[in-house]
Backbone as numpy.savetxt, mean C-alpha at the origin, in Angstrom:
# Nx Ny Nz CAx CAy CAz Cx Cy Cz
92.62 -40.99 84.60 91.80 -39.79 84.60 92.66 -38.55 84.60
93.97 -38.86 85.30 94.61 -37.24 85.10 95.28 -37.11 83.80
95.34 -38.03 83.07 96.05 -37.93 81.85 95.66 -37.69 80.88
93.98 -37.38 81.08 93.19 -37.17 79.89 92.88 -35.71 80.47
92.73 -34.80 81.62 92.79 -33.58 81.76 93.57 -32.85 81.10
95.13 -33.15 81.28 96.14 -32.90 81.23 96.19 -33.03 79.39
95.61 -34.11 78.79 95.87 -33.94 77.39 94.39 -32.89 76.59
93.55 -32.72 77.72 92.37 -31.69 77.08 92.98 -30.25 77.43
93.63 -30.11 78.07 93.72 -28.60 78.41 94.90 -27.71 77.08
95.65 -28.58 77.14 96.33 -28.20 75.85 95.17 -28.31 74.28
94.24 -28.92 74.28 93.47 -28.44 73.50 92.64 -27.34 73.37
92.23 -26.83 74.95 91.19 -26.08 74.63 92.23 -24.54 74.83
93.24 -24.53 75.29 93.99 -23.27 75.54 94.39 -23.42 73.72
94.88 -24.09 72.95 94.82 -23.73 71.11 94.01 -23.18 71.05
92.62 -23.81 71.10 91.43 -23.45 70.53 90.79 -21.68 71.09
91.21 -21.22 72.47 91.56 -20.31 72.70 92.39 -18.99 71.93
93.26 -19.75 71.74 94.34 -18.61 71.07 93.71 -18.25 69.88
93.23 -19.70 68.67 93.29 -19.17 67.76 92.14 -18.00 67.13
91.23 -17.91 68.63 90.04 -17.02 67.74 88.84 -17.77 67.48
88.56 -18.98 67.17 87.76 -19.35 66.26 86.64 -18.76 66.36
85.97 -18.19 65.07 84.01 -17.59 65.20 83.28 -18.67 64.43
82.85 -18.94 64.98 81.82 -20.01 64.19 80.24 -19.34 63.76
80.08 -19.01 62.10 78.88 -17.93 61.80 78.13 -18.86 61.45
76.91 -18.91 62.12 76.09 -19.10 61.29 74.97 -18.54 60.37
75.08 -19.26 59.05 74.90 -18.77 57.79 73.42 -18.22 57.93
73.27 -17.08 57.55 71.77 -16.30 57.47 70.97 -16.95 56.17
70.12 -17.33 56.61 69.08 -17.34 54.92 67.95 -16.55 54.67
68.41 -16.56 53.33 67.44 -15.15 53.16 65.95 -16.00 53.06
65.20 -14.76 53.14 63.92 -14.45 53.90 62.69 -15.28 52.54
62.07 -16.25 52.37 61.18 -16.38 52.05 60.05 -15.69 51.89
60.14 -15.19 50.76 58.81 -14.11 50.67 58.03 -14.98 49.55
56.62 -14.96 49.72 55.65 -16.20 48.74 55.26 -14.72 47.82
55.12 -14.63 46.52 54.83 -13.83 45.49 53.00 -14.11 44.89
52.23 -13.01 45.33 51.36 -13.64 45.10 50.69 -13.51 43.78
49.34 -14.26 43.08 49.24 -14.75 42.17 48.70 -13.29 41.31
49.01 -13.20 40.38 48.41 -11.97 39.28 46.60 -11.85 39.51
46.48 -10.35 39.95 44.96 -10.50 39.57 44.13 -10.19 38.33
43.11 -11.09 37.93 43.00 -10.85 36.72 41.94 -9.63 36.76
42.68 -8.82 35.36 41.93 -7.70 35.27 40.95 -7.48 34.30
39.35 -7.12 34.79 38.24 -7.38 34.07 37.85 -6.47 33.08
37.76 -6.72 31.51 37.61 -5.73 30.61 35.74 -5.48 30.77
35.61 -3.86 31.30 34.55 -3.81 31.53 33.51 -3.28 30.05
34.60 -2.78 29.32 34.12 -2.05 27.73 34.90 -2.82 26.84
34.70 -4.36 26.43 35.24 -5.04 25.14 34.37 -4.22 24.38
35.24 -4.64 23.31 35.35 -4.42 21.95 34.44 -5.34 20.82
32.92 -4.82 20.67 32.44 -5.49 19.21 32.96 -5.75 18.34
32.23 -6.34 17.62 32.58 -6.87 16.45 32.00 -5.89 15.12
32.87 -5.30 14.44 32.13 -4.16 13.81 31.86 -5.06 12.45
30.49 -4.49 12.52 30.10 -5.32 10.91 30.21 -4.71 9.88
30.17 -5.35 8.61 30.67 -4.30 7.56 29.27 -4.00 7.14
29.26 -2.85 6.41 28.05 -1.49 5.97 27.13 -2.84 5.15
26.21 -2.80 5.33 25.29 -3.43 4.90 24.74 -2.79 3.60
24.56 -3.30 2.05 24.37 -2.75 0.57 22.47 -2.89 0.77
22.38 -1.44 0.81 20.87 -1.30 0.00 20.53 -0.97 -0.92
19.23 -1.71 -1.66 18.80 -1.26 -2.94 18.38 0.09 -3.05
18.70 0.60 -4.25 18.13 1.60 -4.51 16.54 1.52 -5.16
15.79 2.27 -4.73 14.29 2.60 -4.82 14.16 3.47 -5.48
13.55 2.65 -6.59 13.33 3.32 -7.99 11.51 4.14 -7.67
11.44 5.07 -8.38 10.34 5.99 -8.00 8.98 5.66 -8.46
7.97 5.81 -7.55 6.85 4.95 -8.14 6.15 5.54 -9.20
5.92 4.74 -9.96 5.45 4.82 -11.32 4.13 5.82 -11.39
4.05 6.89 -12.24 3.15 7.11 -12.53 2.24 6.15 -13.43
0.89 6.57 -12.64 -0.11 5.41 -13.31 -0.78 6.40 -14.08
-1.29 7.68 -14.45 -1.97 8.26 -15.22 -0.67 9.34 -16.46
-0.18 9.00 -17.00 1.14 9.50 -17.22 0.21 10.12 -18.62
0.76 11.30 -19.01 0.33 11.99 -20.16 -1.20 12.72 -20.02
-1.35 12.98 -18.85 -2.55 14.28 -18.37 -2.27 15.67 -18.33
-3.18 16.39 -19.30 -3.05 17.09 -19.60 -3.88 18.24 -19.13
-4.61 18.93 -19.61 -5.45 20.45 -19.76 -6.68 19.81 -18.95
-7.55 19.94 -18.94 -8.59 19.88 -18.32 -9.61 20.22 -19.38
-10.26 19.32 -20.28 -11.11 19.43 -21.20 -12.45 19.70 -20.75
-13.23 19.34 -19.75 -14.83 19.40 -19.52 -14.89 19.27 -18.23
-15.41 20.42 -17.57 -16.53 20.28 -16.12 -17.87 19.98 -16.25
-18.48 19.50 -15.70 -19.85 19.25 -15.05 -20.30 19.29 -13.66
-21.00 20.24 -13.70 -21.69 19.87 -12.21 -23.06 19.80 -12.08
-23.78 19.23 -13.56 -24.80 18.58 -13.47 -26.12 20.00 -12.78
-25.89 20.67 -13.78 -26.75 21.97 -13.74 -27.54 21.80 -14.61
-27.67 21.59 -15.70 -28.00 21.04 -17.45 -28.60 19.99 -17.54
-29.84 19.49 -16.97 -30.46 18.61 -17.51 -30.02 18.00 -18.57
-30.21 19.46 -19.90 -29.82 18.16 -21.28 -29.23 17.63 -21.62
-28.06 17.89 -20.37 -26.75 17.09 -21.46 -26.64 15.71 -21.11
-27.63 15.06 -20.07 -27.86 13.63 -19.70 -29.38 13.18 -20.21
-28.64 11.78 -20.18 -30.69 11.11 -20.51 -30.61 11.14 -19.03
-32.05 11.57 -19.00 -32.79 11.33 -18.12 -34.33 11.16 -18.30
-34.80 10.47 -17.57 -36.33 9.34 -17.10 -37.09 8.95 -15.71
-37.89 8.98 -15.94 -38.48 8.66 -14.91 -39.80 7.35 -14.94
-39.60 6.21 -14.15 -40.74 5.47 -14.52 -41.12 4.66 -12.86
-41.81 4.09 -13.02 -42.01 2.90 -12.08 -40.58 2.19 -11.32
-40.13 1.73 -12.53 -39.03 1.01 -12.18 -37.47 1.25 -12.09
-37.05 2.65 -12.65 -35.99 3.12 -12.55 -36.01 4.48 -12.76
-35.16 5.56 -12.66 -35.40 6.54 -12.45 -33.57 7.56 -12.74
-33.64 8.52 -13.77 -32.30 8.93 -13.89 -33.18 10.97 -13.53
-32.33 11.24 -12.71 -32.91 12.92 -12.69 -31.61 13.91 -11.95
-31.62 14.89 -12.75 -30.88 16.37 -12.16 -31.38 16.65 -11.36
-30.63 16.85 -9.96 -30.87 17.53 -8.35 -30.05 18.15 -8.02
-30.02 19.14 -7.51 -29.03 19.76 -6.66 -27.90 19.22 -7.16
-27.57 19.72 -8.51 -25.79 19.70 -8.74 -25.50 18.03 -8.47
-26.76 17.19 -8.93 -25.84 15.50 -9.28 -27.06 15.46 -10.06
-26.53 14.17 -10.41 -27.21 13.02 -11.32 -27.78 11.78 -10.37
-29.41 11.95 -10.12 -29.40 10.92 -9.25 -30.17 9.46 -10.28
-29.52 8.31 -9.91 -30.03 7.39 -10.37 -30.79 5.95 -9.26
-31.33 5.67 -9.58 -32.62 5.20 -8.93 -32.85 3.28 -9.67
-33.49 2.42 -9.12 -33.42 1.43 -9.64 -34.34 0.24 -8.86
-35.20 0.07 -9.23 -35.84 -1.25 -8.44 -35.19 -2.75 -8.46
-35.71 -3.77 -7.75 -34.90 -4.74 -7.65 -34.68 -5.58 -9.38
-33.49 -6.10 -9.16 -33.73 -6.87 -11.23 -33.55 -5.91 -11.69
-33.01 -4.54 -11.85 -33.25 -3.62 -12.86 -32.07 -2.87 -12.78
-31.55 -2.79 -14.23 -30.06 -2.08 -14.41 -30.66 -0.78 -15.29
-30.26 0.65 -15.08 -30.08 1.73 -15.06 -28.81 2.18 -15.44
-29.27 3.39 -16.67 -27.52 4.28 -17.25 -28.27 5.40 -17.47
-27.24 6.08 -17.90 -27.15 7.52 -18.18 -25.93 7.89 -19.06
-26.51 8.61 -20.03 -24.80 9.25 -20.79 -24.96 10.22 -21.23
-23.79 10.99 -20.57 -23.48 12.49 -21.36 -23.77 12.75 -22.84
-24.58 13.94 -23.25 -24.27 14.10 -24.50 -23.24 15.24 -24.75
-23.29 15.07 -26.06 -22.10 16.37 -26.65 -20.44 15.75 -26.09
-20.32 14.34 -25.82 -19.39 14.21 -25.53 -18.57 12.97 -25.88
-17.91 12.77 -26.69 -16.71 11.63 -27.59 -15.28 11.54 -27.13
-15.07 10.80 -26.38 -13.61 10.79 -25.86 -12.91 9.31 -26.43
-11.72 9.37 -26.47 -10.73 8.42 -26.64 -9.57 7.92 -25.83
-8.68 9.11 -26.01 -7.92 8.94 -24.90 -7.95 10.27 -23.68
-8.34 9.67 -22.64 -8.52 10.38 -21.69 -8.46 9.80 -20.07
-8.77 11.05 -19.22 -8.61 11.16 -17.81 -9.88 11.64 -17.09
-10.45 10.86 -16.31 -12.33 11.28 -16.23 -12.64 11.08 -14.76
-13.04 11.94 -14.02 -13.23 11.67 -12.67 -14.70 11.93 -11.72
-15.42 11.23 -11.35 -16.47 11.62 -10.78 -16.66 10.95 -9.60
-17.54 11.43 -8.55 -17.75 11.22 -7.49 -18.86 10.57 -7.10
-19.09 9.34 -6.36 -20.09 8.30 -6.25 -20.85 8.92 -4.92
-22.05 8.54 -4.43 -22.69 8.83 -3.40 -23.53 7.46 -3.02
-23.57 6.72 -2.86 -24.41 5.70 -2.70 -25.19 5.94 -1.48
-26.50 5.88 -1.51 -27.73 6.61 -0.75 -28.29 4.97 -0.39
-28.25 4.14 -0.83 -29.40 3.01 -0.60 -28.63 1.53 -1.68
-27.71 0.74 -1.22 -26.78 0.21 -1.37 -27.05 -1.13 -1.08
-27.17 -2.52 -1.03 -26.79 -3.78 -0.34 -26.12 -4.79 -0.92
-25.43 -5.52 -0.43 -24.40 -7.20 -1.21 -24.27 -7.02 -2.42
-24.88 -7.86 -3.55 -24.00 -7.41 -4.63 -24.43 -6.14 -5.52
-25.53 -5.38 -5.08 -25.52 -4.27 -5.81 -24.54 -3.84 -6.62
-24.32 -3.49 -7.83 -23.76 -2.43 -8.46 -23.67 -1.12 -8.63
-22.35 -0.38 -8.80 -22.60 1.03 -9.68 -21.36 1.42 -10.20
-21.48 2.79 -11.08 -20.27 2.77 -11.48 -20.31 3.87 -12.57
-19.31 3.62 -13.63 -18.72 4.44 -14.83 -19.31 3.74 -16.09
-19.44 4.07 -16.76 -19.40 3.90 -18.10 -18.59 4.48 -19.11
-17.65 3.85 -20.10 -16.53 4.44 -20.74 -16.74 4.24 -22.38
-16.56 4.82 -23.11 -16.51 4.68 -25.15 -17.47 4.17 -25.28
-18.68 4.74 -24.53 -19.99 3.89 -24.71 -20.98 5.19 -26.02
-22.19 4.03 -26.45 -23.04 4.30 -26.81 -24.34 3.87 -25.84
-25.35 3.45 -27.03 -26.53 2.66 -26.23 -26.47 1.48 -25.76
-25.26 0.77 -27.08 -26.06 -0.64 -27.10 -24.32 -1.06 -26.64
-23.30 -0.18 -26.68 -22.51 -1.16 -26.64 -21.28 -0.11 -25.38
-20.40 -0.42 -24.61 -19.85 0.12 -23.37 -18.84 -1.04 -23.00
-17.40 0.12 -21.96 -17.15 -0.35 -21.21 -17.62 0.00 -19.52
-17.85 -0.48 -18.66 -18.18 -0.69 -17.50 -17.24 -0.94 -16.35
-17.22 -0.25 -14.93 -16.26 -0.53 -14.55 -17.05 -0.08 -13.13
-17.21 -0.97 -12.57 -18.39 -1.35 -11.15 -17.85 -1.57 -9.74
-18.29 -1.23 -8.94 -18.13 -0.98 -7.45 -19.34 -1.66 -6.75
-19.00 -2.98 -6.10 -20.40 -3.21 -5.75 -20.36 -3.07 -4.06
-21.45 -3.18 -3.67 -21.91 -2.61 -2.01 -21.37 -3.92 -1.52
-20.47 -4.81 -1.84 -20.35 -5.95 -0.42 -18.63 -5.55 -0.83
-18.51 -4.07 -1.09 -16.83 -4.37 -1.42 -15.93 -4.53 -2.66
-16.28 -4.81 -3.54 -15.39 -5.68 -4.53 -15.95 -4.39 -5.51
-14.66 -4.57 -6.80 -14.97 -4.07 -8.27 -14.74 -5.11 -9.17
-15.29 -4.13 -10.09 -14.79 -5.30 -11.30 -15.09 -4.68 -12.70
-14.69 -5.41 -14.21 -15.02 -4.31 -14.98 -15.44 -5.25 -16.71
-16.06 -4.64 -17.29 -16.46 -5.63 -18.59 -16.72 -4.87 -19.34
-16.98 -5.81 -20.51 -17.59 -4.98 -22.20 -18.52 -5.72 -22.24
-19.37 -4.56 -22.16 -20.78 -5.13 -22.83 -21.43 -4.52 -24.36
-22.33 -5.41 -25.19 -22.00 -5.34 -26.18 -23.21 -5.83 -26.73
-24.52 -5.38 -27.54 -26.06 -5.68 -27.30 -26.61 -6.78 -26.25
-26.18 -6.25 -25.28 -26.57 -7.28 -24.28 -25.86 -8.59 -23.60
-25.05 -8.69 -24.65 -24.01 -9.63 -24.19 -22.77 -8.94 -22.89
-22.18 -10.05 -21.95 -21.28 -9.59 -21.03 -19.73 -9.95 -21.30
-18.50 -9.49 -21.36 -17.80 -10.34 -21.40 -16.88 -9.87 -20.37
-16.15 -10.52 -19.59 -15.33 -10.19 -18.37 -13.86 -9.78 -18.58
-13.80 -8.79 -18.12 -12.32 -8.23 -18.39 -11.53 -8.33 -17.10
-12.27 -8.12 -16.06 -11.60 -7.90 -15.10 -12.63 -8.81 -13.88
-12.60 -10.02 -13.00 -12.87 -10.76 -12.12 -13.29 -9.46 -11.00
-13.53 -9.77 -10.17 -14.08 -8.90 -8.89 -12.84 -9.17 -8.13
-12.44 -7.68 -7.57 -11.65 -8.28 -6.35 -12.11 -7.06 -5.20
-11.44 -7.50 -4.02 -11.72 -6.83 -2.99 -10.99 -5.34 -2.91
-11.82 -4.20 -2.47 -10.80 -2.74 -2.41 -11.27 -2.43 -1.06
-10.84 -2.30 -0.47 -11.21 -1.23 0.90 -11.16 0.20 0.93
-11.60 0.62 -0.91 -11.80 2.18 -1.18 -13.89 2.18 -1.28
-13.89 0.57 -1.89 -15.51 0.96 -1.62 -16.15 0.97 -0.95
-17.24 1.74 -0.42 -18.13 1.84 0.89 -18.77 0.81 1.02
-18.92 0.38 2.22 -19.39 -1.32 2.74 -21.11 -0.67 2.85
-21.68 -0.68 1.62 -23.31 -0.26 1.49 -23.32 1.23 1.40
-24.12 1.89 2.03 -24.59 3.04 2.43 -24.86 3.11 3.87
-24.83 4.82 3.30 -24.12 5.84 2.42 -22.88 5.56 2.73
-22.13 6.28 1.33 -20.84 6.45 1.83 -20.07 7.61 0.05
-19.04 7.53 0.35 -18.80 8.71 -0.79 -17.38 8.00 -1.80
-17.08 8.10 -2.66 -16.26 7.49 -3.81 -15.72 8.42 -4.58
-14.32 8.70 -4.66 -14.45 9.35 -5.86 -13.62 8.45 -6.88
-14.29 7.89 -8.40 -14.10 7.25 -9.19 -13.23 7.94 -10.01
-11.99 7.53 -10.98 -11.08 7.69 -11.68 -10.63 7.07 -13.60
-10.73 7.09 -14.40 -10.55 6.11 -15.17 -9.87 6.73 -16.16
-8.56 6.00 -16.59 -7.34 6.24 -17.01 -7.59 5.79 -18.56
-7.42 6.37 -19.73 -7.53 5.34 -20.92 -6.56 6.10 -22.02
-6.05 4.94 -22.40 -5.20 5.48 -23.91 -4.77 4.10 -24.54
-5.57 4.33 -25.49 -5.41 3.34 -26.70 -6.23 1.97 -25.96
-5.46 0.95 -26.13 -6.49 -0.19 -25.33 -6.53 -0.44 -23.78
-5.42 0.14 -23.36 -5.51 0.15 -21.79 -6.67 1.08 -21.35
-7.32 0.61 -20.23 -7.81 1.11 -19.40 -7.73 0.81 -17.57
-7.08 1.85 -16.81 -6.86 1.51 -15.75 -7.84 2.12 -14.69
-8.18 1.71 -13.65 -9.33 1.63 -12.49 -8.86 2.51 -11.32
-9.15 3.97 -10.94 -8.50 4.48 -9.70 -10.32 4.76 -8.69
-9.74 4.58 -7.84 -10.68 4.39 -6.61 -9.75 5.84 -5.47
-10.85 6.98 -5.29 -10.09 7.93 -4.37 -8.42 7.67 -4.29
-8.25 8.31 -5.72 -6.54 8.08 -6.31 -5.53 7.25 -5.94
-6.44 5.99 -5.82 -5.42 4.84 -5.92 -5.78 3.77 -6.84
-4.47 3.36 -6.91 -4.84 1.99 -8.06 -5.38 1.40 -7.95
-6.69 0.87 -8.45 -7.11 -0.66 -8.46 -6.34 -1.61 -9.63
-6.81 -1.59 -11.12 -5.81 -2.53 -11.56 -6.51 -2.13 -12.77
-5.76 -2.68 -14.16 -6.12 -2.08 -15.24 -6.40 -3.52 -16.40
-7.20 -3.14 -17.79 -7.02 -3.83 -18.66 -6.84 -3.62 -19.94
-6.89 -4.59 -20.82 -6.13 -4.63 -21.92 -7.81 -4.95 -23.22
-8.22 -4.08 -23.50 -8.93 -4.34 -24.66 -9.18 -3.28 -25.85
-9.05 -4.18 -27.07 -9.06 -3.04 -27.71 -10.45 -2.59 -29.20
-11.38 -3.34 -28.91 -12.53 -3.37 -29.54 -13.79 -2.20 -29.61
-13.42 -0.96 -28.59 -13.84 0.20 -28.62 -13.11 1.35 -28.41
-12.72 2.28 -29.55 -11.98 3.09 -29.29 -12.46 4.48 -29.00
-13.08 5.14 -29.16 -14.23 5.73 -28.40 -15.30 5.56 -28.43
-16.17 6.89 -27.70 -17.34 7.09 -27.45 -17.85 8.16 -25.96
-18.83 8.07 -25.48 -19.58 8.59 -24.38 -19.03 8.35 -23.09
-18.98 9.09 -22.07 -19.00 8.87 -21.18 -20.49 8.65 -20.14
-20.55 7.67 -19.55 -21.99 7.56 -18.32 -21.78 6.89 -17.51
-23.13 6.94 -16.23 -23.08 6.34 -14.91 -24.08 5.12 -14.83
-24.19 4.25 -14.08 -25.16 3.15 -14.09 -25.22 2.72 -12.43
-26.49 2.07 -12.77 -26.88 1.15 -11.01 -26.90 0.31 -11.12
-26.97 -0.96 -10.62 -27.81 -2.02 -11.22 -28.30 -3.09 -10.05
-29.39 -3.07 -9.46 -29.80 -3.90 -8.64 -29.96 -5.11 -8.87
-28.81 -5.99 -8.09 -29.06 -7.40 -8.65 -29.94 -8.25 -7.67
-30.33 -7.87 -6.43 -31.27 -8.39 -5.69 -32.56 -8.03 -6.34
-33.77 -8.00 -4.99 -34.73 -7.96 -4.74 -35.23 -6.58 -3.89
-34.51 -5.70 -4.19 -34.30 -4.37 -3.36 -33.78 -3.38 -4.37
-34.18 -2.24 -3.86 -33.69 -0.97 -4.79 -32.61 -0.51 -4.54
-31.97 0.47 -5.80 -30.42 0.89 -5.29 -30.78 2.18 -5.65
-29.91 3.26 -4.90 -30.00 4.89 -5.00 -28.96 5.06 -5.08
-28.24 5.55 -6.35 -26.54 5.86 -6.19 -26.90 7.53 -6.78
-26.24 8.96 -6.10 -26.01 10.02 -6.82 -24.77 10.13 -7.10
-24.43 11.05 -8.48 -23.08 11.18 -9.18 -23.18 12.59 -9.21
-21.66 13.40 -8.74 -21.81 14.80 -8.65 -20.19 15.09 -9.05
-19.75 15.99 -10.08 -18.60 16.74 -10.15 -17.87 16.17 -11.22
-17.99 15.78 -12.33 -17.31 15.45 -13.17 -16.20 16.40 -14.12
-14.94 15.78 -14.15 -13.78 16.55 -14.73 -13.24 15.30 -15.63
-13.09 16.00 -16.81 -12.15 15.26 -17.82 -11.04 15.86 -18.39
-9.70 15.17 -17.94 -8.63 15.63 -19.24 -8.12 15.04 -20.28
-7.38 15.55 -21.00 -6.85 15.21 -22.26 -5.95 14.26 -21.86
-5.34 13.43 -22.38 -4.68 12.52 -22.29 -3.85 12.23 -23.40
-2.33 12.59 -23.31 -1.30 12.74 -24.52 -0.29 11.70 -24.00
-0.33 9.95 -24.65 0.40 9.02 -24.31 0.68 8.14 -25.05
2.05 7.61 -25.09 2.48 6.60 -26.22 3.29 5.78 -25.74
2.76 4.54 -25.14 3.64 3.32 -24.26 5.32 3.37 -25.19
C-alpha cells in the first residue's frame, strides 16, 4: 500500500505542472426551421376568352318598296262613287264618313269604288267590325270588277286568308293563318294594307306583314270592300279613310 501512494503522487504533481484544461466542446444550438406558409391568392387570374365574331344584321327589308305620291283620298262623303243598296238581306250605305256594310246570315256583300282602275299600287283602309262572330268574313277587294276579284279576308275567329274569285268560282291563294292583328269579333278597329306590282300581291295588317302571293291572271281593275256571313247570324263591318299610292317597282 505505500508503494502505490508513493508511485501516484509523482503522477498527480506532473499532471499538476502541466496545466491540463480539459474543454468541453459546445454544440451549437438546434434551432427547428419552420414550415413555409402557404400564401392564398385571393384575386386569381381568369381565363380571358377570345372576342366572340358576330354577324352582321343586314337591314330589314322593305316590304312596300317603290311608294310613291299619294294618288286618291276618300273619306266616303260621295255616295256615288260606291255601289250602294239596300234590301232585306244585305245592305251597303254612306254614314258619317264610312261605308257601312251589312249582311244577313248565308249572305256575301261588296262594294266598289267607281272612277277607279289601279294596277300597280299601295291602298289602305280602315276596318271597324260592329257585329262579328267565328268564321265571319271581311275585307278588301283588289283588280276587281263584278264578276271577277282578288280578295283578301280577315275573319272574326282570327285568321286571314286570300283568293281569286272568278264568276263565282273560288280558287285559294293563300290558306288561313292565324294574325293577332285581327280583332277576336267585335268591335274592334283594323287598319288594312295591300301592296301590288305586277303579280305579287302582299297582305299588311296595322303595318305589318302578313304574307304575300304570286298570281298573275288579273292585272287591274277596282278597288272594294266585302262581308260575308258564313253562319246563321249577321255581320256589320264599317270601312272609313281610304288612301292610295302610286307604286313605281321592278323586282
Amino acid at each position: 500500500m505505500r508503494y502505490f501512494l508513493i508511485l501516484l503522487l509523482p503522477c498527480l504533481t506532473a499532471c499538476t505542472a502541466l496545466n491540463v484544461v480539459f474543454v468541453t466542446p459546445t454544440l451549437p444550438a438546434m434551432t427547428q426551421t419552420p414550415p413555409p406558409t402557404a400564401t392564398y391568392n385571393w384575386f386569381p387570374a381568369s381565363a380571358t376568352s377570345s372576342p366572340a365574331a358576330y354577324a352582321t344584321h343586314l337591314p330589314t327589308p322593305e316590304m312596300r318598296p317603290g311608294r310613291g305620291s299619294v294618288a286618291l283620298t276618300d273619306t266616303f262623303t260621295n255616295s256615288k262613287l260606291w255601289d250602294t243598296a239596300t234590301s232585306a238581306q244585305a245592305s251597303a250605305e254612306i254614314l258619317d264618313q264610312q261605308i257601312n256594310l251589312a249582311a244577313q246570315g248565308k249572305v256575301f256583300m261588296l262594294s266598289l269604288r267607281h272612277e277607279l282602275a289601279v294596277d300597280n299600287f299601295y291602298a289602305e283602309i280602315t276596318a271597324y267590325p260592329n257585329l262579328c262572330r267565328g268564321d265571319d268574313t271581311y275585307g278588301i277587294l283588289i283588280r276587281a270588277n263584278a264578276v271577277a276579284y282578288y280578295r283578301f279576308s280577315l275573319s272574326c275567329n282570327g285568321m286571314v286568308s286570300a283568293e281569286r274569285n272568278s264568276v263565282g268560282k273560288k280558287y285559294i291563294l293563300q290558306k288561313p293563318l292565324p294574325s293577332g292583328d285581327v280583332p277576336p269579333g267585335a268591335p274592334g278597329k283594323t287598319r288594312i294594307g295591300i301592296w301590288a306590282s305586277g303579280a305579287e300581291m302582299r297582305f299588311f295588317l296595322n303595318d305589318r306583314f302578313q304574307f304575300s302571293i304570286q298570281d298573275s291572271n288579273y292585272a287591274n281593275g277596282a278597288l272594294g270592300v266585302f262581308v260575308n256571313a258564313t253562319g246563321n247570324t249577321p255581320i256589320v263591318v264599317s270601312f272609313a279613310n281610304l288612301t292610295v299610292w302610286d307604286v313605281n317597282y321592278a323586282e
